[in-house]
C-alpha positions in Angstrom: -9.3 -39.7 20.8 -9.6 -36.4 22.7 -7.7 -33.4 21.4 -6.2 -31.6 24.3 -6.8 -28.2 22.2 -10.1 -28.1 22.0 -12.0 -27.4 25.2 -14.2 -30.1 26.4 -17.6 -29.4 27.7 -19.2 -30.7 30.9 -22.3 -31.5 29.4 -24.3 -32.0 26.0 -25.9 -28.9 24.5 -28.8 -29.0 22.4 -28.6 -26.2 19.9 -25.8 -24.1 19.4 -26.2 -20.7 16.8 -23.5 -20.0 15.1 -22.0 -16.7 14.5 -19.5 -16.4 11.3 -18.2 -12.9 10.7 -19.7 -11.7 8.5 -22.8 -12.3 6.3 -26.0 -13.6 8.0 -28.1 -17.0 9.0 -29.1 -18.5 6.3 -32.9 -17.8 7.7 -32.4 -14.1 7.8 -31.3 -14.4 4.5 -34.8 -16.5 3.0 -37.1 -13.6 5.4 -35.3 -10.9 3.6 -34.1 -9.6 7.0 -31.1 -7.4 7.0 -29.8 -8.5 10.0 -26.4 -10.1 10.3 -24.2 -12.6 12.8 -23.0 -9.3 13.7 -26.3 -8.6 15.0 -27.1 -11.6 16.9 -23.4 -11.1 18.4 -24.8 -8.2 20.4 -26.0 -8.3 24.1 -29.7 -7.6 22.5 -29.2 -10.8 19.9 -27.2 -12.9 22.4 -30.5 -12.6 24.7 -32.8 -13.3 21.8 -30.7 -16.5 20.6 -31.0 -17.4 24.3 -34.8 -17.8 23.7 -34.1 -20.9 21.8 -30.4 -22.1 22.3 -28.4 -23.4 24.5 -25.3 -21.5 23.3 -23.4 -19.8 21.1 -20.6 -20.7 18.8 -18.9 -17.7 18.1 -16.2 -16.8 15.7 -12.5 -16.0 17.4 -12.6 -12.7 16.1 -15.9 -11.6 18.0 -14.4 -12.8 21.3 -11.1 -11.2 20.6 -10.1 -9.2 17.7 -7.4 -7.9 15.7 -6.1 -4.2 15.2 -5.8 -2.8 12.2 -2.4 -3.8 12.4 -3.3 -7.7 12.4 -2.3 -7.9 16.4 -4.3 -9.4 18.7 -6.6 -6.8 20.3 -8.7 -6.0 23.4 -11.1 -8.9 24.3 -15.1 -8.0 23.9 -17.8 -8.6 26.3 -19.7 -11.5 24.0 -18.2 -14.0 26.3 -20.0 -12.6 29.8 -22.9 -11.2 27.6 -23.5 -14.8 26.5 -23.2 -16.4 29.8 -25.7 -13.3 31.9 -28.2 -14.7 29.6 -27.4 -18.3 30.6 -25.4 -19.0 27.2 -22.8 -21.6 26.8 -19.6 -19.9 24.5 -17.6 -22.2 22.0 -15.4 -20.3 19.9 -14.4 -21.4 16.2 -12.8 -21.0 13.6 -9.4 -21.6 14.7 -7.4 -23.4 11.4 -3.5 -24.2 11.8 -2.7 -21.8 8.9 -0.2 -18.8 9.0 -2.8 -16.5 7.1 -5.4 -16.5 9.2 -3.2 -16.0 12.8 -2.9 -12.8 14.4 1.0 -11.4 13.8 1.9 -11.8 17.0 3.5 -15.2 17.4 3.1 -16.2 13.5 5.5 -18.1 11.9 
């Protein structure tokens, strides 16, 4: 059954990196690299994870975060950085739960 929610895409991608917030791949981790989802968030990892994926699954919160106030804030470039490097963009992390939604239209 298709959920009307959830975006649909036109065709099948291969490999899709994640990016949680916060922490970092699991293979940065076992290399001892310092570097972080954060990281591979930026223009500079987003054209480095193009070198080897097909897109990028991105937390909601590096698309569009919140203000220190919990509100939703001012949208990021990850979305067009991701796609000048020929990235797909699936957003996650999207659970039907009061705590984790902006203020804004909570209930």
């Amino acid at each position: 059954m298709r959920n009307p929610a959830i975006p649909q895409l036109h065709h099948r991608l291969n490999l899709v990196q994640l990016l949680n917030f916060g922490g970092q791949p699991y293979d940065f981790t076992v290399t001892g690299s310092s570097r972080t989802h954060a990281d591979l968030a930026t223009a500079a990892g987003l054209a480095e994870i193009a070198t080897y994926a097909d897109g990028a699954g991105a937390n909601k919160l590096y698309i569009i975060p919140r203000n220190a106030d919990g509100t939703l804030g001012t949208p990021t470039s990850l979305a067009a950085d991701a796609r000048a490097v020929g990235l797909e963009v699936v957003m996650s992390n999207f659970p039907n739960e009061n705590l984790t939604q902006p203020l804004v239209g909570s209930s």
